[in-house]
VOBA-1610 file (N, C-alpha, C; in pm, whole numbers, padded with zeros to 5 digits, always signed):
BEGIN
Unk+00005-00855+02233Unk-00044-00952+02134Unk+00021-01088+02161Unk-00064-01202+02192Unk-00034-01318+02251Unk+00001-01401+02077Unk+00133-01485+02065Unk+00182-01571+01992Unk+00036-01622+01926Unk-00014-01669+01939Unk-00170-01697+01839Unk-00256-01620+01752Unk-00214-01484+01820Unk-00282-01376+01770Unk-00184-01275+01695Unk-00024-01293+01622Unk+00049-01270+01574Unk+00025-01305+01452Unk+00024-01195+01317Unk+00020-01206+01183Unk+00166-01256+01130Unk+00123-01329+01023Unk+00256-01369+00954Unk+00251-01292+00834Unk+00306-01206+00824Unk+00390-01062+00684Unk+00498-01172+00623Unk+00440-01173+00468Unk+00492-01195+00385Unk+00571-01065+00337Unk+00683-01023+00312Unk+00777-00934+00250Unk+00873-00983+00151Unk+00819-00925+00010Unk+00896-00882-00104Unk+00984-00846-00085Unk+01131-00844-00178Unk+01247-00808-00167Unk+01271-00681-00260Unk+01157-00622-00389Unk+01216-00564-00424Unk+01310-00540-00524Unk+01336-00440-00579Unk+01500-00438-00678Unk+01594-00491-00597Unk+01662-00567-00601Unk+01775-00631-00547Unk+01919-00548-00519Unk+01864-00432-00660Unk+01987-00323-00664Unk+01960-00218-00591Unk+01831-00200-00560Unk+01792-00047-00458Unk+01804-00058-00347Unk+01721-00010-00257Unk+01742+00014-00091Unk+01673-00077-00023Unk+01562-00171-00090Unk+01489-00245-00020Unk+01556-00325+00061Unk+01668-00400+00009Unk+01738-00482+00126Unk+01789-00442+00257Unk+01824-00315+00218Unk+01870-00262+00339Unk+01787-00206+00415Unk+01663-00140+00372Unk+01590-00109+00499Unk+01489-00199+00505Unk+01461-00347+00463Unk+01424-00520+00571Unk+01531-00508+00653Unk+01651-00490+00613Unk+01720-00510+00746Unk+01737-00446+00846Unk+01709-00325+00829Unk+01734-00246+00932Unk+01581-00195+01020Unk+01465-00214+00932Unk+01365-00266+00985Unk+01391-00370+01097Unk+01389-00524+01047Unk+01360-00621+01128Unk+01488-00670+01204Unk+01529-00564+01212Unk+01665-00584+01344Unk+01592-00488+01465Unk+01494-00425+01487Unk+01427-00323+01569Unk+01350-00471+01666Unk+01403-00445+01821Unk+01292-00512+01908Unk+01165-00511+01857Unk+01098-00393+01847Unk+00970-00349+01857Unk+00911-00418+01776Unk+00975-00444+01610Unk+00930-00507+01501Unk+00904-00622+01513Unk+01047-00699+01584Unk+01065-00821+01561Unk+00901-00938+01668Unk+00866-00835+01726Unk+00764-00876+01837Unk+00597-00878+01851Unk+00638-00784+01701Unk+00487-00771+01685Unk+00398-00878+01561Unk+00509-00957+01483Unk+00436-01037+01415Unk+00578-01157+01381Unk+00543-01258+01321Unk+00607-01350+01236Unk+00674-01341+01093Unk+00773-01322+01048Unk+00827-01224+00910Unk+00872-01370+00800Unk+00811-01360+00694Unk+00844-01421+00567Unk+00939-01347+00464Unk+01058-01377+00444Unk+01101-01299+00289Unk+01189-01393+00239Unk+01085-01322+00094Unk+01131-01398-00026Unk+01274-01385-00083Unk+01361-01425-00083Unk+01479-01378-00127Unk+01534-01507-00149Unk+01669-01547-00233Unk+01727-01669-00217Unk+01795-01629-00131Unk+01884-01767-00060Unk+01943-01813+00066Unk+02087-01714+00039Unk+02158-01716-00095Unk+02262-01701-00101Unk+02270-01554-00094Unk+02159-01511-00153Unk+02168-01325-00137Unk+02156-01318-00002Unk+02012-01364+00076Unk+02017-01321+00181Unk+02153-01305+00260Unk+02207-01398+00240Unk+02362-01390+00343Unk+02438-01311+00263Unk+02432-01258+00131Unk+02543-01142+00103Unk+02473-01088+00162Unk+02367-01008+00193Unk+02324-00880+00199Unk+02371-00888+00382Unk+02325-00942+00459Unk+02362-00982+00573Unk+02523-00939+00657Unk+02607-00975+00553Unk+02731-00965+00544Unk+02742-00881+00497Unk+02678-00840+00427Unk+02710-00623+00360Unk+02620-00515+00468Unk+02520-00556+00512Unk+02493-00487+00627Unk+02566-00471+00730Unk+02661-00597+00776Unk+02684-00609+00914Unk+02589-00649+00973Unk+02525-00741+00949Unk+02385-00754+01010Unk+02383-00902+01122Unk+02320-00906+01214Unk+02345-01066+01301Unk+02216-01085+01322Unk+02168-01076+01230Unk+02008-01154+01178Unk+01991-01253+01217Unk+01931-01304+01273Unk+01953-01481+01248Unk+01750-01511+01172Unk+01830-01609+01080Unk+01703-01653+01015Unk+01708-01790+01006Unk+01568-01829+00975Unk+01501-02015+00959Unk+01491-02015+00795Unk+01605-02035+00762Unk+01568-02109+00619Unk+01457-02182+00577Unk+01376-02192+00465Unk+01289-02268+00452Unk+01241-02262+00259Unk+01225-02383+00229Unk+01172-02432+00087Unk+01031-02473+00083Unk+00964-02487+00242Unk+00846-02488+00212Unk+00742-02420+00292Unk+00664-02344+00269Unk+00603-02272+00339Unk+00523-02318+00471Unk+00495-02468+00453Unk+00456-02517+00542Unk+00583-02524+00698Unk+00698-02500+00677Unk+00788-02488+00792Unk+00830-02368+00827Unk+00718-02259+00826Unk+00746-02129+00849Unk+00745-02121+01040Unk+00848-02117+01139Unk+00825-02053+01235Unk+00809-01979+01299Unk+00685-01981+01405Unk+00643-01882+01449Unk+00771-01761+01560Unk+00720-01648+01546Unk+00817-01573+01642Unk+00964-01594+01608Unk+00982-01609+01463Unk+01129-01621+01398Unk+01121-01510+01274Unk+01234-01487+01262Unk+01228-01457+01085Unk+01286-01560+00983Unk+01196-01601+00931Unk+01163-01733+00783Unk+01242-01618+00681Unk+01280-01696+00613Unk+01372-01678+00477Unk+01349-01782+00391Unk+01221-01744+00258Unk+01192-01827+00171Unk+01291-01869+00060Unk+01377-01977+00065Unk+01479-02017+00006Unk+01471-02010-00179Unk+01431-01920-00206Unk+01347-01995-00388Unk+01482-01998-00506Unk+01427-02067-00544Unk+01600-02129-00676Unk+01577-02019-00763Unk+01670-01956-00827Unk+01651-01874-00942Unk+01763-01820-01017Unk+01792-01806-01140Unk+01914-01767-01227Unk+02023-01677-01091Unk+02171-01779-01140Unk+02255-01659-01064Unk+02257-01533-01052Unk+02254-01451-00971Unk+02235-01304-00979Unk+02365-01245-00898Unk+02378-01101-00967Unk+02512-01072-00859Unk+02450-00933-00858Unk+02434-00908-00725Unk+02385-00752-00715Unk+02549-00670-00685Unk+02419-00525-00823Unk+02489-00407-00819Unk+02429-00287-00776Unk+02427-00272-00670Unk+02386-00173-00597Unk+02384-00049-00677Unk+02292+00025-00734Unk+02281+00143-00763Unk+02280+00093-00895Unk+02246-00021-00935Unk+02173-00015-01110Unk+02079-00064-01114Unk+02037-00053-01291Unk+01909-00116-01281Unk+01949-00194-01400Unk+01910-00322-01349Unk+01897-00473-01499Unk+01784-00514-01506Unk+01767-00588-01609Unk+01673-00680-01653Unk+01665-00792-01568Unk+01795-00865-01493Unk+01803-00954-01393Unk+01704-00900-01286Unk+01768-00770-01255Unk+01694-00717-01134Unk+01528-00712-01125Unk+01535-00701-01217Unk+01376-00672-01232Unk+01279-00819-01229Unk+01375-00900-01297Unk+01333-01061-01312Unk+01363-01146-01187Unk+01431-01110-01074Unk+01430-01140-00969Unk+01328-01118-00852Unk+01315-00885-00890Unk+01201-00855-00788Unk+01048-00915-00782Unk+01049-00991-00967Unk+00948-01022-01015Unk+00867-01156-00936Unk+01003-01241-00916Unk+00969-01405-00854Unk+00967-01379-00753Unk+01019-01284-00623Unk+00976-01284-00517Unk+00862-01179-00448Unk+00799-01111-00599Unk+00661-01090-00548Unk+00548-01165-00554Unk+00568-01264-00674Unk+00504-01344-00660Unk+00484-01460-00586Unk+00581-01481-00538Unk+00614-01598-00426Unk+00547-01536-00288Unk+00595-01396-00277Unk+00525-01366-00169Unk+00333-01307-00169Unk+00310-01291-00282Unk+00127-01267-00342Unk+00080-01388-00291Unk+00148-01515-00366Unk+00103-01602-00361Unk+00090-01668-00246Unk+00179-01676-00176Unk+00207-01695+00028Unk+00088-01641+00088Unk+00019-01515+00044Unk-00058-01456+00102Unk-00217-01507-00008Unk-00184-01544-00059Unk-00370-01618-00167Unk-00351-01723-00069Unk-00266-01794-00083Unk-00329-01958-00077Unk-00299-01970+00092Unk-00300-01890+00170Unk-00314-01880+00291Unk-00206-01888+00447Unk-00085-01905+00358Unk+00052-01897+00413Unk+00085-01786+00534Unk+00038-01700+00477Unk+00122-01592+00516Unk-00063-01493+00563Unk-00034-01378+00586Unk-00163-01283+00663Unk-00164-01200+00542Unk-00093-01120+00570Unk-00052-00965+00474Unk+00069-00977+00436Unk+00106-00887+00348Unk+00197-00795+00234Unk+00239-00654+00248Unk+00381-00729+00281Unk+00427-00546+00312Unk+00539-00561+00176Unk+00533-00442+00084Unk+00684-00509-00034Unk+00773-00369-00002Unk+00838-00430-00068Unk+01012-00335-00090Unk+00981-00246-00219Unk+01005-00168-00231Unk+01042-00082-00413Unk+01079-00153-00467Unk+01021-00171-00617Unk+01054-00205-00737Unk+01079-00101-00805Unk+01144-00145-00943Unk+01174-00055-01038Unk+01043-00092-01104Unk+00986-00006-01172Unk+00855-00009-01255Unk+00906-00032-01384Unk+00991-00042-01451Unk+01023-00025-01572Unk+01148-00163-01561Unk+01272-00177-01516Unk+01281-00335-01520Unk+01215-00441-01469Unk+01105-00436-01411Unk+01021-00522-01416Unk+00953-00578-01521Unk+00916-00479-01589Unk+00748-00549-01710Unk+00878-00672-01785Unk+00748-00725-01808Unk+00758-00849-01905Unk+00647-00892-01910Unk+00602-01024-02007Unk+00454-01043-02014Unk+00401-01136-01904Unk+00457-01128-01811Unk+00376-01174-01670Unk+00382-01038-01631Unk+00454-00920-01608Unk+00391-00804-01517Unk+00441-00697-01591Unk+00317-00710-01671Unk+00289-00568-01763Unk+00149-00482-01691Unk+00195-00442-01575Unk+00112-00333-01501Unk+00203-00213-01460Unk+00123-00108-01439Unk+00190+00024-01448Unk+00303+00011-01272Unk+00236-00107-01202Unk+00307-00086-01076Unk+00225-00175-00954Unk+00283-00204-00817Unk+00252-00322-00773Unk+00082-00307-00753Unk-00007-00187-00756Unk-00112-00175-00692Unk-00213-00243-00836Unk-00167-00213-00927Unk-00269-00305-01045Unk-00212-00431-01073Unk-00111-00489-01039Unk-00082-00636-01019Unk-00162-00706-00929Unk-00182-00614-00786Unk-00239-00709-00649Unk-00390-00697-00736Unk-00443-00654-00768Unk-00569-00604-00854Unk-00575-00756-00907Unk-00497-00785-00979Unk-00518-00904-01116Unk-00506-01009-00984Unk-00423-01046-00929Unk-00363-01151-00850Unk-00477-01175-00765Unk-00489-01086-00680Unk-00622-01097-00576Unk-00783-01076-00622Unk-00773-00972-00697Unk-00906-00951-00707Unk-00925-00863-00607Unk-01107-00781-00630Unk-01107-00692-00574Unk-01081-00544-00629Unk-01136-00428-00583Unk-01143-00289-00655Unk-01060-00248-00588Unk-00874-00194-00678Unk-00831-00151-00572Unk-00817+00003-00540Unk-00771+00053-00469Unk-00766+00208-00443Unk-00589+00231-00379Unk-00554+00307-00415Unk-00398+00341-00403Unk-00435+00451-00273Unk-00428+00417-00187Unk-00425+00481-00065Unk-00299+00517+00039Unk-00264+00651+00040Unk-00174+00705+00113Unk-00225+00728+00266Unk-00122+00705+00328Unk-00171+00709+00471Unk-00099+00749+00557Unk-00099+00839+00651Unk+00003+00892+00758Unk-00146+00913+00873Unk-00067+00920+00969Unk-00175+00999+01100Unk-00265+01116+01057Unk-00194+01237+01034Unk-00247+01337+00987Unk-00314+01361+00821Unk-00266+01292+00734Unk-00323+01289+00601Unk-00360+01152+00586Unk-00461+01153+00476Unk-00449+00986+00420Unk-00549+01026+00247Unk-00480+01023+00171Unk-00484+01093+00040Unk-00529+00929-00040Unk-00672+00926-00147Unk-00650+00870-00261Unk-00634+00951-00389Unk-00623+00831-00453Unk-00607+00865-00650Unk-00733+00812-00688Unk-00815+00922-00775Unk-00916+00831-00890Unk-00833+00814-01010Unk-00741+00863-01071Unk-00617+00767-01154Unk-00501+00775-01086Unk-00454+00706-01132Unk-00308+00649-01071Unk-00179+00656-01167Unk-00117+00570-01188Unk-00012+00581-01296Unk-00053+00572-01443Unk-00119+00693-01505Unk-00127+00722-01645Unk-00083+00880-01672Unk-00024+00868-01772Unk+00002+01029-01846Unk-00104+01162-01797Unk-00054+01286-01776Unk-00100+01340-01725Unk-00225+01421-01827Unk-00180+01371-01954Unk-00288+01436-02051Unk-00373+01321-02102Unk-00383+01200-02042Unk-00545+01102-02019Unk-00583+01145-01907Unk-00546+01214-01827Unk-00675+01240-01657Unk-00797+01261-01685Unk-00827+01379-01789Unk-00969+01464-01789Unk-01050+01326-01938Unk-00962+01301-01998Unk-01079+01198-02044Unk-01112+01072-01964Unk-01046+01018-01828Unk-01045+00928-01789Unk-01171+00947-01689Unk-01163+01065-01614Unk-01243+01140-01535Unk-01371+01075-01561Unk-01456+00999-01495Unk-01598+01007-01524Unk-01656+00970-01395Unk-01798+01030-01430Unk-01876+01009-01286Unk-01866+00886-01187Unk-01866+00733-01269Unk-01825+00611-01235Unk-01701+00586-01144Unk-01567+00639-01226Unk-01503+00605-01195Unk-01484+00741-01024Unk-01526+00827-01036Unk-01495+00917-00897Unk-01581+00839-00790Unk-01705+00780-00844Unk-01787+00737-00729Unk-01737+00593-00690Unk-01615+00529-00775Unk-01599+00376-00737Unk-01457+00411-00619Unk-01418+00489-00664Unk-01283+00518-00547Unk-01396+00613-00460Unk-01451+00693-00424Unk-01498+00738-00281Unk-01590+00627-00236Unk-01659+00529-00285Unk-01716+00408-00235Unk-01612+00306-00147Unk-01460+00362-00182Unk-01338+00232-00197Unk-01251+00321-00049Unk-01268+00477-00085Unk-01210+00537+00054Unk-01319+00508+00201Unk-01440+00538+00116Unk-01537+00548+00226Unk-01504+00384+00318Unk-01518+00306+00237Unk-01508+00146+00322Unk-01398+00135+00389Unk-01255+00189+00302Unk-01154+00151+00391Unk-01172+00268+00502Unk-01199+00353+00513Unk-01190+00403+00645Unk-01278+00366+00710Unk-01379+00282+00713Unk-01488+00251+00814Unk-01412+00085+00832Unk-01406+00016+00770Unk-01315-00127+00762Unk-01207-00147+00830Unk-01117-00026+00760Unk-00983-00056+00809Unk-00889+00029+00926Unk-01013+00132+00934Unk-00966+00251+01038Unk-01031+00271+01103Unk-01143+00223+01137Unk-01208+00210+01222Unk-01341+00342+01240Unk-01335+00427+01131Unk-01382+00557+01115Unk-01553+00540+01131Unk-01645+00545+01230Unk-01773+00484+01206Unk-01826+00604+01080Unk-01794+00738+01076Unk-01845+00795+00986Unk-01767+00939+00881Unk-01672+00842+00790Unk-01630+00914+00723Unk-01662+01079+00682Unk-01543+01151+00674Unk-01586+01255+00584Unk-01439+01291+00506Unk-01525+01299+00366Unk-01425+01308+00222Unk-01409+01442+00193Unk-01259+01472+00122Unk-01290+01625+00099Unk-01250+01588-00037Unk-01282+01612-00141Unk-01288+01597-00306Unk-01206+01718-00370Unk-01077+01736-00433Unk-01032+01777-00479Unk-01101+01793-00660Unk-01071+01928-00656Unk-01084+01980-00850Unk-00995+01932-00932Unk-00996+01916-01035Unk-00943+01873-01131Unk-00862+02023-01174Unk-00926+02103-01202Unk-00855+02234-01295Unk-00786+02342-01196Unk-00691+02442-01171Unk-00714+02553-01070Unk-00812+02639-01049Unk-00807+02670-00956Unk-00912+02704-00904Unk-01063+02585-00909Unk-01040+02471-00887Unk-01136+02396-00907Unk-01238+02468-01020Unk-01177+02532-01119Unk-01196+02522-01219Unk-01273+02710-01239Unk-01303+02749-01173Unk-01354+02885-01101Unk-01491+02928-01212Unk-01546+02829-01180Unk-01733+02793-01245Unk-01717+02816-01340Unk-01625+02741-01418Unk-01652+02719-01581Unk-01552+02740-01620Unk-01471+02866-01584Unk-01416+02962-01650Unk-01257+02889-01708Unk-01216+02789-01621Unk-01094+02753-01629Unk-01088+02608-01677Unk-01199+02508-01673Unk-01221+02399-01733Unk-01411+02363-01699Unk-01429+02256-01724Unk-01592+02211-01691Unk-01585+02125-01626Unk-01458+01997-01624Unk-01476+01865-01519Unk-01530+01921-01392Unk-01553+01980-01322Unk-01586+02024-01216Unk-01753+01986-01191Unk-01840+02146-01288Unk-01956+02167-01344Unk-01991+01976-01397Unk-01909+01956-01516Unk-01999+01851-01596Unk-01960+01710-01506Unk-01874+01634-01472Unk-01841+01553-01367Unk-01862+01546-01225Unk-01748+01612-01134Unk-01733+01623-01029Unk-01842+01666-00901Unk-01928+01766-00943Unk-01993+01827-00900Unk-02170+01687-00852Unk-02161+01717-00995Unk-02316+01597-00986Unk-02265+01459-00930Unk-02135+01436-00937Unk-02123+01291-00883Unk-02113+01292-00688Unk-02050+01436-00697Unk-02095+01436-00483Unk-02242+01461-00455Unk-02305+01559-00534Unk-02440+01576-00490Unk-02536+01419-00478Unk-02501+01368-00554Unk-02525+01216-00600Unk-02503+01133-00457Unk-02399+01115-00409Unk-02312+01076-00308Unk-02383+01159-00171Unk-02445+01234-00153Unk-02484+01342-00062Unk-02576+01262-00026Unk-02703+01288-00156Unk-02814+01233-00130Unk-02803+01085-00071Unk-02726+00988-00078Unk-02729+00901-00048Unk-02663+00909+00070Unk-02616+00970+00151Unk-02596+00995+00266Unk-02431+00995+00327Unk-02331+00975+00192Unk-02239+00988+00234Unk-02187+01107+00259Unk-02099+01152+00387Unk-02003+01284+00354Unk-01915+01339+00296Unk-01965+01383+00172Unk-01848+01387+00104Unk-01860+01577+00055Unk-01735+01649+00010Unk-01754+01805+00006Unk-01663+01832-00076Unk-01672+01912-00118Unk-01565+02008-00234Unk-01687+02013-00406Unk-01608+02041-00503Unk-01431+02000-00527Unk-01381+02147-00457Unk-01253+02132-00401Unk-01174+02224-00337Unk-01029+02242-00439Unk-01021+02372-00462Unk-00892+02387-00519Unk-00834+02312-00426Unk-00695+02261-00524Unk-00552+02190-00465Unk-00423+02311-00397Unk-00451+02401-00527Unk-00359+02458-00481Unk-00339+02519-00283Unk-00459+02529-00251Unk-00507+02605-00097Unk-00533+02533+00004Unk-00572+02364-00064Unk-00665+02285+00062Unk-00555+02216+00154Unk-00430+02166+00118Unk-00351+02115+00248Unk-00312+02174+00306Unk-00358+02205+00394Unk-00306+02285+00533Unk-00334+02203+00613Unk-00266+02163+00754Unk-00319+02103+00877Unk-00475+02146+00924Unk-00511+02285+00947Unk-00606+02341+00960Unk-00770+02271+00869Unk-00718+02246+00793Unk-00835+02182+00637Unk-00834+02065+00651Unk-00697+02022+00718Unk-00735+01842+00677Unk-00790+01810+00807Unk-00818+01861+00905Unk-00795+01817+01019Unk-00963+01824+01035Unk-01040+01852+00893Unk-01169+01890+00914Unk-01228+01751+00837Unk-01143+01649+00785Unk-01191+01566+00710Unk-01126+01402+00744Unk-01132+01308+00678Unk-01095+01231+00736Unk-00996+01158+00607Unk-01038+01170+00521Unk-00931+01163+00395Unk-00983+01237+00274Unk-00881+01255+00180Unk-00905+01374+00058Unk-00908+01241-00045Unk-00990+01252-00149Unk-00966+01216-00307Unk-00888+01310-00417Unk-00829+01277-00402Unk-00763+01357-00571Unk-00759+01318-00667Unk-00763+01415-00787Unk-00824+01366-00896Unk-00686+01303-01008Unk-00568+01298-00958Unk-00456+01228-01059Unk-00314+01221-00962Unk-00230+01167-00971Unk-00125+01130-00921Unk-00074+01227-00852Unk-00030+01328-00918Unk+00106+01373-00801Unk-00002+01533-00729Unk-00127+01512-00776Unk-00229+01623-00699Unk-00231+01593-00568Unk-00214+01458-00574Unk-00218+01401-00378Unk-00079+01364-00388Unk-00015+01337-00419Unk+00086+01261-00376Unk+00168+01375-00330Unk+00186+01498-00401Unk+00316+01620-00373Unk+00261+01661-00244Unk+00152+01683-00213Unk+00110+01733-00075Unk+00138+01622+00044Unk+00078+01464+00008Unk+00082+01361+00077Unk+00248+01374+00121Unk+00319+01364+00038Unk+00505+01367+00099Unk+00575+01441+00150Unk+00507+01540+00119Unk+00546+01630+00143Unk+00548+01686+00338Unk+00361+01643+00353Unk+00341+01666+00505Unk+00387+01530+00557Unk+00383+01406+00531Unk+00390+01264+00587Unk+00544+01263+00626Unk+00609+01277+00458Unk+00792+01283+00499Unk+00782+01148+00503Unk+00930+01077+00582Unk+00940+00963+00588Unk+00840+00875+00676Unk+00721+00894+00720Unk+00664+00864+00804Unk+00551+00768+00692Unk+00505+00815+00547Unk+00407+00783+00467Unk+00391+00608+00433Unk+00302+00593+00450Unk+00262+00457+00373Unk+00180+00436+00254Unk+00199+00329+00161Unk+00142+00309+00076Unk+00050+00217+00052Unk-00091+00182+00089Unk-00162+00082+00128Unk-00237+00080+00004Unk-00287-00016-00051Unk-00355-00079-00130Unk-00495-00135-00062Unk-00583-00025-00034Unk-00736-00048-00001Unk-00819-00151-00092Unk-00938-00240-00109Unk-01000-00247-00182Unk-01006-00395-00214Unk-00902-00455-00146Unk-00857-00589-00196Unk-00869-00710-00075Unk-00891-00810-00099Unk-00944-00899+00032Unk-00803-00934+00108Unk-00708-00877+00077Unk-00578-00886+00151Unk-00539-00770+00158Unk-00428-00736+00339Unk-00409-00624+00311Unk-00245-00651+00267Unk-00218-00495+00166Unk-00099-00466+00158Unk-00013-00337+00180Unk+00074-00331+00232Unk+00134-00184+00281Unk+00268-00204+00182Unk+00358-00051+00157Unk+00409-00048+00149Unk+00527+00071+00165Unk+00627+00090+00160Unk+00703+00215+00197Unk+00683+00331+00100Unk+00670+00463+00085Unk+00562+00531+00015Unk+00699+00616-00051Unk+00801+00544-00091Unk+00936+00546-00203Unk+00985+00499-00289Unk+01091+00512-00355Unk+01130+00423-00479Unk+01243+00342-00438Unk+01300+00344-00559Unk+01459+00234-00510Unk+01559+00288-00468Unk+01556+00405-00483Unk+01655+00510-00449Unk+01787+00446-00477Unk+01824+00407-00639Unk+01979+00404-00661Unk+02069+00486-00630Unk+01998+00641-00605Unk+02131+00695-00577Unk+02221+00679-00451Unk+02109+00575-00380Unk+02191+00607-00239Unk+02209+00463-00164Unk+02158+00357-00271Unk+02209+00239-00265Unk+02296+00197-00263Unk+02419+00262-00276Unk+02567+00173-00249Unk+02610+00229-00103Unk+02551+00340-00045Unk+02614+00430+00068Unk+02554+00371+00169Unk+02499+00269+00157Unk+02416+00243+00311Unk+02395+00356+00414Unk+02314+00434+00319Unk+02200+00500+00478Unk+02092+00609+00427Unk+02067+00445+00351Unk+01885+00463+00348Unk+01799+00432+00484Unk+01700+00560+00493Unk+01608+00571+00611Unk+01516+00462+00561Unk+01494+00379+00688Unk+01385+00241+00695Unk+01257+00319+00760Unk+01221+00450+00782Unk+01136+00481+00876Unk+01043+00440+00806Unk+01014+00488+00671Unk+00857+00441+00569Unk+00856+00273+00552Unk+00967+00200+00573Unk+00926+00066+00599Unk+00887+00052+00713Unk+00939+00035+00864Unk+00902+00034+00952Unk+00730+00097+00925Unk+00696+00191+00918Unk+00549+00244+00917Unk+00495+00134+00849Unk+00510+00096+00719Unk+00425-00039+00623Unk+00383-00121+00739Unk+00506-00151+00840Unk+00470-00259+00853Unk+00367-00278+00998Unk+00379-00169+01079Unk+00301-00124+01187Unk+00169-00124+01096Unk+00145-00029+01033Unk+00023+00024+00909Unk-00067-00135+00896Unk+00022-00239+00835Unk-00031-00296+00792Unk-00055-00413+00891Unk+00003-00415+01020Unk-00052-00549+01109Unk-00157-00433+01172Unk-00174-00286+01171Unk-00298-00215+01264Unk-00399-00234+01192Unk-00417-00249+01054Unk-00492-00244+00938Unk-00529-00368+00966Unk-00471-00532+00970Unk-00498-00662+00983Unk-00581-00641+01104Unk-00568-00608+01215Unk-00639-00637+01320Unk-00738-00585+01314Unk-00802-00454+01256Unk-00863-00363+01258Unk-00987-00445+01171Unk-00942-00508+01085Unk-01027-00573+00970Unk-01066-00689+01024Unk-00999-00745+01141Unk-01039-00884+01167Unk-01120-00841+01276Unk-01110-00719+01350Unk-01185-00683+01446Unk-01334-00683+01416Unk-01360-00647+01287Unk-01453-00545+01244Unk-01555-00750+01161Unk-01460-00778+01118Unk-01531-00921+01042Unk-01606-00994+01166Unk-01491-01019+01285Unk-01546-01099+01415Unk-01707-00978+01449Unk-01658-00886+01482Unk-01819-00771+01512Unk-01916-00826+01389Unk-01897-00795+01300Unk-02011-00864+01184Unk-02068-00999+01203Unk-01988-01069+01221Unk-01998-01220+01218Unk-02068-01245+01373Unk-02050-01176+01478Unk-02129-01182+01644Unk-02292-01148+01590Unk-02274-01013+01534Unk-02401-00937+01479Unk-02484-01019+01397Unk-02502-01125+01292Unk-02538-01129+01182Unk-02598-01329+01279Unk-02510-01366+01407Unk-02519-01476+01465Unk-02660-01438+01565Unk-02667-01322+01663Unk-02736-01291+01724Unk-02876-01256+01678Unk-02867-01191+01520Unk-02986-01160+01415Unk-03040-01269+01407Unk-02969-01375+01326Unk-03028-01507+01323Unk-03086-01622+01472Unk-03045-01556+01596Unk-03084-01605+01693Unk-03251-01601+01737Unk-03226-01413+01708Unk-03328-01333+01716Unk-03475-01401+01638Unk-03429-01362+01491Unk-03559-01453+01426Unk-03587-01602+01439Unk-03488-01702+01483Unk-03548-01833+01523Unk-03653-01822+01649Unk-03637-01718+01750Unk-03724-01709+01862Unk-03915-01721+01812
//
């Protein structure tokens, strides 16, 4: 990848108190990383150099206050002013949260108004964060408000790549949330990103049950029968591939997935316990659906292991591969459209 054709990754910092700092750093100290794109992070000047100095780290970075002096084939360090902060590794404050807050937005915003390419972030705490600028359950319905766009919480490894038709709500709203709409707006949202962003010319979905035994025809619930069922046949006829509902309890096996190209599940940890389970530190957390891409490490803040320095960067490292293969993949696919749609119009002037 020739210097012109290098994305500039905007990167969030994160809880200030969790692991995010440390695995940016131990990320973008890797040759491999440092070569494949241009790196933005939001952090102030003065943390950056504690953290630097608490790594052991010989980083070298380009300070900068304005985005317009971001250099290429460097790592930029967005200088932003903000209340003194003194990180405590392995807690959680209200500071913390009001810090991770300004440098996601600094870095959202890097990436709207055209600064920056993509968004790879660090863990936040979900809960010292809210305030009444980010009262969302978590970063994937923020990029939602900020960007615009339908988004889809998409897990991704080589071998799996798992969505949610809900996401972060209580586990006893799923079955009223459940409706035909909403299953057909996320397999409309998997189907694209895998033809968009993965290059998949022809998806195939495997649709997870809601109840055990995907519900065992009636007997164990109806979402199946009264929802699930009519909304793939629906989806059929119109020519997408899509199959199940498949019990959860039986369908991840290598053998099953290896027959599909990504699964829908019908609530949070139905995909997610299987998704981490096979991915391990390898998982990403991508945010499909949205006219920007964003990746992220498919973990939390992990206080417990924030003061010990040796948190694994492998699920960052992946974000950030994930998300410049994802950038190219999408720009590949816009330039093909945009040749296609030039040659059409050639065609009918003849």
């Amino acid at each position: 990848m020739d210097n012109k054709n290098k994305p500039i990754i905007a990167i969030s910092l994160g809880d200030p108190n969790g692991i995010g700092p440390e695995i940016i750093f131990k990320s973008l100290q890797r040759k491999d990383i440092q070569s494949m794109a241009t790196y933005v992070v939001f952090v102030p000047g003065n943390l950056w150099s504690f953290y630097r100095k608490r790594f052991d780290s010989k980083l070298a970075s380009n300070q900068i206050e304005n985005l317009k002096d971001i250099q290429s084939n460097k790592l930029n360090v967005f200088n932003f002013k903000t209340d003194q902060f003194n990180v405590e590794f392995g807690e959680s404050s209200r500071e913390g949260g009001n810090l991770a807050f300004e440098s996601l937005t600094l870095a959202t915003n890097a990436v709207k108004d055209g600064f920056c390419d993509l968004l790879v972030t660090a863990p936040i705490n979900k809960a010292n964060i809210q305030s009444k600028n980010f009262n969302f359950p978590g970063h994937t319905e923020f990029l939602e408000n900020a960007w615009g766009g339908e988004n889809l919480m998409f897990m991704v490894h080589e071998n799996i790549k798992v969505g949610l038709v809900t996401q972060h709500i209580p586990l006893k709203d799923v079955s009223a949330t459940l409706t035909g709409k909403a299953i057909s707006k996320k397999l409309d949202a998997i189907y694209t990103s895998l033809k968009l962003d993965f290059g998949i010319r022809d998806p195939k979905i495997a649709v997870m049950g809601l109840n055990p035994h995907a519900g065992d025809n009636g007997l164990l619930g109806k979402e199946e029968l009264d929802v699930i069922i009519p909304t793939l046949k629906n989806k059929l006829e119109k020519g997408m591939k899509v199959f199940g509902p498949y019990a959860s309890d039986s369908f991840f096996t290598f053998d099953k997935l290896s027959m599909f190209d990504a699964v829908l599940a019908m609530y949070h940890d139905q995909g997610l316990i299987p998704f981490k389970t096979l991915a391990g530190m390898e998982g990403v957390n991508f945010t499909a659906g949205l006219p920007f891409v964003r990746t992220s490490p498919d973990h939390g803040v992990a206080y417990d292991i924030a003061k010990e320095h040796k948190a694994d960067e492998t699920s960052m490292v992946e974000a950030l591969y994930a998300a410049v293969d994802i950038f190219s993949m999408r720009k590949m696919n816009t330039e093909l459209e945009d040749n296609a749609l030039k040659i059409s119009s050639n065609q009918r002037r003849r």
